[in-house]
C-alpha positions as CSV (number, residue, x, y, z in Angstrom):
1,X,2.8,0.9,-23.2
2,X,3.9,-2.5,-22.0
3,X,6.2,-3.3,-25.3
4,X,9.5,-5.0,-23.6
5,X,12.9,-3.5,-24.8
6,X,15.9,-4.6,-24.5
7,X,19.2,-3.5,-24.4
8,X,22.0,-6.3,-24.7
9,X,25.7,-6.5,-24.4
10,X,28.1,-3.8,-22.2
11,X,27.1,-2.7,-19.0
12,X,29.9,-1.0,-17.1
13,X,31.0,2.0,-15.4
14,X,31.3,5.7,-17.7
15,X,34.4,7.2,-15.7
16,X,34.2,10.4,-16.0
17,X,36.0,13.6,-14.5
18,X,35.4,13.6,-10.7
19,X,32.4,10.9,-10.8
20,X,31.2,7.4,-12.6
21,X,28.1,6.4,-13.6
22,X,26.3,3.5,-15.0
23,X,26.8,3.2,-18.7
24,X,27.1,1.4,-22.0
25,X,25.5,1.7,-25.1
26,X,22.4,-0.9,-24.5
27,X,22.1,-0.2,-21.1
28,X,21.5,3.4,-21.7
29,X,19.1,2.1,-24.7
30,X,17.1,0.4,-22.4
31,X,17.7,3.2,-20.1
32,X,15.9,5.6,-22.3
33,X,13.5,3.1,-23.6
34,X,12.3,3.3,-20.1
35,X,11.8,6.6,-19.2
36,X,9.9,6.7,-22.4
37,X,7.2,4.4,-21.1
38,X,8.2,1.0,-22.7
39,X,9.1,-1.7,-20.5
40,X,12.9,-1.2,-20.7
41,X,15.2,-4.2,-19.6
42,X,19.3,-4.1,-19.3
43,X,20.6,-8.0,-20.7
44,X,24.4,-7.9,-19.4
45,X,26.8,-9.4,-17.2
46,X,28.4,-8.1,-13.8
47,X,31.3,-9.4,-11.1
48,X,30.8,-11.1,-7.9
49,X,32.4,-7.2,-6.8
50,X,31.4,-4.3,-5.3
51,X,31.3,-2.6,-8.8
52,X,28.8,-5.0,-9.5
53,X,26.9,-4.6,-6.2
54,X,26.9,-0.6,-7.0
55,X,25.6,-1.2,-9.8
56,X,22.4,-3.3,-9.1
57,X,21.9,-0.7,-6.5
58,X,22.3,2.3,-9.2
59,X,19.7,0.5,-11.3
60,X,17.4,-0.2,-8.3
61,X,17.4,3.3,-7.7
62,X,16.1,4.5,-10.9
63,X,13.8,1.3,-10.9
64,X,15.3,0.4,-14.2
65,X,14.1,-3.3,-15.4
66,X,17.3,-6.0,-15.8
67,X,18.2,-9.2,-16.3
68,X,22.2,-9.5,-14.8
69,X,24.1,-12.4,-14.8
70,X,27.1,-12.8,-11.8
71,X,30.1,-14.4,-13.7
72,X,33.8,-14.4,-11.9
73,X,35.3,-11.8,-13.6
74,X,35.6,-7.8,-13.1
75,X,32.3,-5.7,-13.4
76,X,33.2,-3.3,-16.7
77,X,34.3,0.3,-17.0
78,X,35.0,2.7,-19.1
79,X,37.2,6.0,-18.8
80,X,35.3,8.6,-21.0
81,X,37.9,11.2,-21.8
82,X,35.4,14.6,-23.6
83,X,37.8,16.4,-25.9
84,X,37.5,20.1,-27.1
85,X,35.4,19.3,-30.2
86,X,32.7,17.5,-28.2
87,X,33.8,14.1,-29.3
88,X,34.8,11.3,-26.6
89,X,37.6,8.7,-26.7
90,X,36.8,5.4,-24.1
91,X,39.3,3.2,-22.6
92,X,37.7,0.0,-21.8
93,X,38.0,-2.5,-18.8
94,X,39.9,-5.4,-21.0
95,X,38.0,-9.4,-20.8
96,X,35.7,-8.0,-17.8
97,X,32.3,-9.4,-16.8
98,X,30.2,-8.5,-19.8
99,X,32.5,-10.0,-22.4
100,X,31.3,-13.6,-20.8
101,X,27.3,-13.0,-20.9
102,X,25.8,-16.7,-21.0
103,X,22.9,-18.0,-22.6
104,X,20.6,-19.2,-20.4
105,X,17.0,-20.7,-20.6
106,X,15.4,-17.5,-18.9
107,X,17.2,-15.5,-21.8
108,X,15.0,-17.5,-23.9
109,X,11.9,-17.0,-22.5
110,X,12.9,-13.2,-22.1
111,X,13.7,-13.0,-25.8
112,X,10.5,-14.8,-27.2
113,X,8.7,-12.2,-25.5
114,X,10.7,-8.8,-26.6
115,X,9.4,-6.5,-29.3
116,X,12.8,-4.8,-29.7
117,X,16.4,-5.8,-28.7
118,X,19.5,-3.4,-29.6
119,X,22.7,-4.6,-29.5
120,X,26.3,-3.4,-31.2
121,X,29.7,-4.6,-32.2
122,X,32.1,-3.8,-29.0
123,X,30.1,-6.7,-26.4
124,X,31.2,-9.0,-29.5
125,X,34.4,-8.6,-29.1
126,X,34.7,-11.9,-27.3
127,X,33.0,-15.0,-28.7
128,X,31.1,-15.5,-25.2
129,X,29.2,-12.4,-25.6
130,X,28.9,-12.7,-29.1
131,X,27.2,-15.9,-29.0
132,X,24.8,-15.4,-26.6
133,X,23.6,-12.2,-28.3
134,X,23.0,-14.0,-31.5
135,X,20.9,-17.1,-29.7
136,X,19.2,-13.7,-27.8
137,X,18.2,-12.3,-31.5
138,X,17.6,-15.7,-33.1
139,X,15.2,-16.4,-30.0
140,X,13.0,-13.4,-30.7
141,X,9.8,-13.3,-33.0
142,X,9.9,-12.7,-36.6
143,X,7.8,-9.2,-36.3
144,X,10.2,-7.7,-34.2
145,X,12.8,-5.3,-34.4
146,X,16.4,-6.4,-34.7
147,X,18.2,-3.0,-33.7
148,X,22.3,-3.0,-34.5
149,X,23.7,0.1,-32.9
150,X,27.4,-0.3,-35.0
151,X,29.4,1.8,-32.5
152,X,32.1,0.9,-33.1
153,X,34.7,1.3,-30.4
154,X,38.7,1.1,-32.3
155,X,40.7,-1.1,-31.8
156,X,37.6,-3.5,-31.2
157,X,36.2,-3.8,-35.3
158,X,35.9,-6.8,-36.9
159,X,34.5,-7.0,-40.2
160,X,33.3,-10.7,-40.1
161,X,31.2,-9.4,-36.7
162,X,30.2,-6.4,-38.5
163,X,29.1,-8.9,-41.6
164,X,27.6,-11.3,-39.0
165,X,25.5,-8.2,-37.5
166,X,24.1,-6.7,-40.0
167,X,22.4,-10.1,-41.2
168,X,21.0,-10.6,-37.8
169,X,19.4,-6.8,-37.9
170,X,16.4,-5.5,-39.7
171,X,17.1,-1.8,-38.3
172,X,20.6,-0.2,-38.4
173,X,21.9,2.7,-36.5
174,X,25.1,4.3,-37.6
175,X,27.3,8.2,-37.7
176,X,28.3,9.2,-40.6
177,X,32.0,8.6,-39.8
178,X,31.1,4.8,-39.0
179,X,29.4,4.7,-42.2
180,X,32.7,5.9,-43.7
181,X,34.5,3.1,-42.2
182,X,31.8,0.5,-43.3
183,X,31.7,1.1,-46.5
184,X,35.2,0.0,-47.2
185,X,34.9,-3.0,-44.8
186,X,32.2,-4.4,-46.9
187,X,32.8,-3.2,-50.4
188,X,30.2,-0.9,-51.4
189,X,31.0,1.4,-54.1
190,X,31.7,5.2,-54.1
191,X,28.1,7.3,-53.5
192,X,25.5,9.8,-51.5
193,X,25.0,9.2,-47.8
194,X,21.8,7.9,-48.7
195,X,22.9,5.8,-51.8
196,X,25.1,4.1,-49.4
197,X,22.5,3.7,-46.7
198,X,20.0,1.7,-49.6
199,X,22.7,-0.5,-50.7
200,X,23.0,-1.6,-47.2
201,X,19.3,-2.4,-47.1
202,X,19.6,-4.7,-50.1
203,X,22.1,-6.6,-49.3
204,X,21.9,-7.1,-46.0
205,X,17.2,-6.9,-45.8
206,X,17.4,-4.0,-43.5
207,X,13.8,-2.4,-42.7
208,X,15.2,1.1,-41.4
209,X,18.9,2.6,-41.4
210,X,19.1,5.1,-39.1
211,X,22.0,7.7,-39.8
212,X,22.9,10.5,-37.1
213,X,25.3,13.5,-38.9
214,X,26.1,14.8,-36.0
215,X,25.5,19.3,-36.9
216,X,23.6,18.4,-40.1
217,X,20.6,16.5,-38.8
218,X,19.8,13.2,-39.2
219,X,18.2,11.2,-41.7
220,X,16.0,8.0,-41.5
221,X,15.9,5.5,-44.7
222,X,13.0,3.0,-45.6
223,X,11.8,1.3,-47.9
224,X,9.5,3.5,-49.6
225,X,10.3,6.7,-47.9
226,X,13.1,8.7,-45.8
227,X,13.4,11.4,-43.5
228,X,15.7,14.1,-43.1
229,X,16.0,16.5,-40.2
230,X,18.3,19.1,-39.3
231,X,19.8,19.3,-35.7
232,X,18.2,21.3,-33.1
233,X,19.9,24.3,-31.7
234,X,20.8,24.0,-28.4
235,X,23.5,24.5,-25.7
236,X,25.7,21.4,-26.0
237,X,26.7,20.2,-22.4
238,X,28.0,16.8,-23.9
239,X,27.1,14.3,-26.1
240,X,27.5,11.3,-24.2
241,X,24.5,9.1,-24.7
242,X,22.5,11.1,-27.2
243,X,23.2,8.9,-29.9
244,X,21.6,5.9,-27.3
245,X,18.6,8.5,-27.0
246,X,18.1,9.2,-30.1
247,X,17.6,5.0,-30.8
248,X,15.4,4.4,-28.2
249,X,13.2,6.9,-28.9
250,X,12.6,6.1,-32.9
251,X,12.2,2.4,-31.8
252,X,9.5,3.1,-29.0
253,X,7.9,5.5,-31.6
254,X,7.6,2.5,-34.3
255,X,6.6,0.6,-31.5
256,X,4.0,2.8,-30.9
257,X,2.3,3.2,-34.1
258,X,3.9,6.7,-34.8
259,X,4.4,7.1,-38.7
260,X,8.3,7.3,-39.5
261,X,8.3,11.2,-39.8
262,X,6.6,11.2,-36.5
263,X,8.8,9.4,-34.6
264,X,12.4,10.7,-36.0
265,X,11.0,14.1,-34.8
266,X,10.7,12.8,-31.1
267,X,14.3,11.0,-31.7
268,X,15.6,14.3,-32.6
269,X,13.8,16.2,-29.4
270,X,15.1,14.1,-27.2
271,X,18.8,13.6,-28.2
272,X,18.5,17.2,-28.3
273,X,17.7,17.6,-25.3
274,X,20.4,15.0,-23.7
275,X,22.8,17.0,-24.9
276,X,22.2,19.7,-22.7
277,X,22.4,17.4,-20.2
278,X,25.9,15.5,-18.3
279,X,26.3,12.5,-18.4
280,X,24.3,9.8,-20.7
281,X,20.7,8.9,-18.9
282,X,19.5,11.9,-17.4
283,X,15.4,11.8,-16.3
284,X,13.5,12.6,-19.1
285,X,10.8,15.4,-18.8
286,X,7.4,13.8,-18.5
287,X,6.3,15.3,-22.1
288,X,8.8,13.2,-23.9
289,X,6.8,9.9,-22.4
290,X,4.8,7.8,-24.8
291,X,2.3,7.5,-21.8
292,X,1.5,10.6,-22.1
């Protein structure tokens, strides 16, 4: 498929125990949107630093697609501590290179051709960032889809950006516990999971909400239908990108032409599968590709 993908906001460094690797919740969107066949692209910001350089050269190396702007300030990172219930807390570089993304007239050409763009609350956390992601959405066609990825990162949760967000998107992606903090932030009354999920369609004209529940499954709300799986059983290594995973691949499936059921199975499969895998982006096996 040659549908271009895009993953915009925090790239950095995942630190984790006795090695680092490239991370960040787009770039390992785009990551996976990749190795799925679509033409995956990384929209971010890096230092004039040999972080940065390491970086570019990681990317190179996996022939991953980008488009990486050089401002002065520190290339990211975050320390990813895994705890005992596997859950992971992040400390994050503080006003580092991809909280000062600029807006810049190949970002616009890049957007007006991009089928899908995913993007989430923590690169908003400065108005730099968060400014240049809404131009990036506001650039892109009307057909395409508007992915927000919540993730929501403490102490980094605004409601006004969460507000702001969720009327830029027309597909949502959220846990269960981030929609237990949003429903309070916004004022939705008591209900189900999925009563929840459809009020957020209606106020806010969301096409698709996308809810992970971590050991229950994961369910997938339209319109005029859902979907409701329960997780695979597998060998959990970590969790670390599988939510990332797990986005990509329902995207590239719509994208596609799967049928909804269709392509929250593959989402499943493959965040499945990450998580018997370290670390957040490992190579997919070739049966997961939409090429195929």
């Amino acid at each position: 498929m040659n549908k271009l993908v895009v993953g915009i906001g925090e790239i950095l460094w995942d630190i984790l125990p006795g090695k680092k690797q490239p991370g960040g919740a787009p770039a390992n969107f785009a990551y996976h949107a990749s190795q799925l066949g679509a033409d995956g692209r990384i929209v971010s910001a890096i230092g004039n630093d040999d972080l940065g350089d390491e970086l570019v050269q990681a990317l190179d190396e996996r022939n991953q697609g980008y488009a990486l702007e050089r401002v002065p300030y520190a290339t990211g990172c975050a320390t990813v501590n895994p705890d005992t219930e596997n859950d992971n807390r992040y400390s994050f570089t503080p006003d580092c290179a991809w909280d000062h993304l600029p807006f810049t007239s190949s970002l616009v050409e890049l957007a007006q051709r991009t089928s899908a763009c995913c993007f989430g609350s923590l690169a908003q956390r400065c108005p730099i960032t968060r400014h240049a992601i809404a131009r990036y959405i506001d650039a892109m066609p009307d057909e395409s889809l508007k992915i927000f990825d919540i993730n929501l990162r403490p102490p980094f949760i605004e409601p006004e950006v969460i507000r702001h967000s969720l009327n830029l998107c027309n597909v949502l992606k959220l846990n269960t516990d981030e929609l237990d903090t949003l429903v309070p932030l916004i004022g939705l009354p008591d209900g189900s999971d999925e009563e929840q999920c459809r009020r957020l369609m209606q106020r806010f004209g969301i096409s698709y909400v996308v809810l992970t529940q971590g050991e229950e499954g994961s369910s997938i709300f339209a319109p005029d239908e859902s979907s409701t799986l329960p997780a695979s059983p597998v060998d959990v290594v970590d969790t670390v990108g599988a939510g990332d995973a797990f986005t990509a691949t329902f995207v590239v499936g719509l994208l596609s032409g799967l049928p909804l059921t269709d392509a929250h199975l593959r989402a499943s499969d493959i965040s499945a599968y990450v998580c018997t895998q370290h670390g957040a982006t490992p190579p997919h096996p070739r049966k997961f590709s939409f090429e195929e």
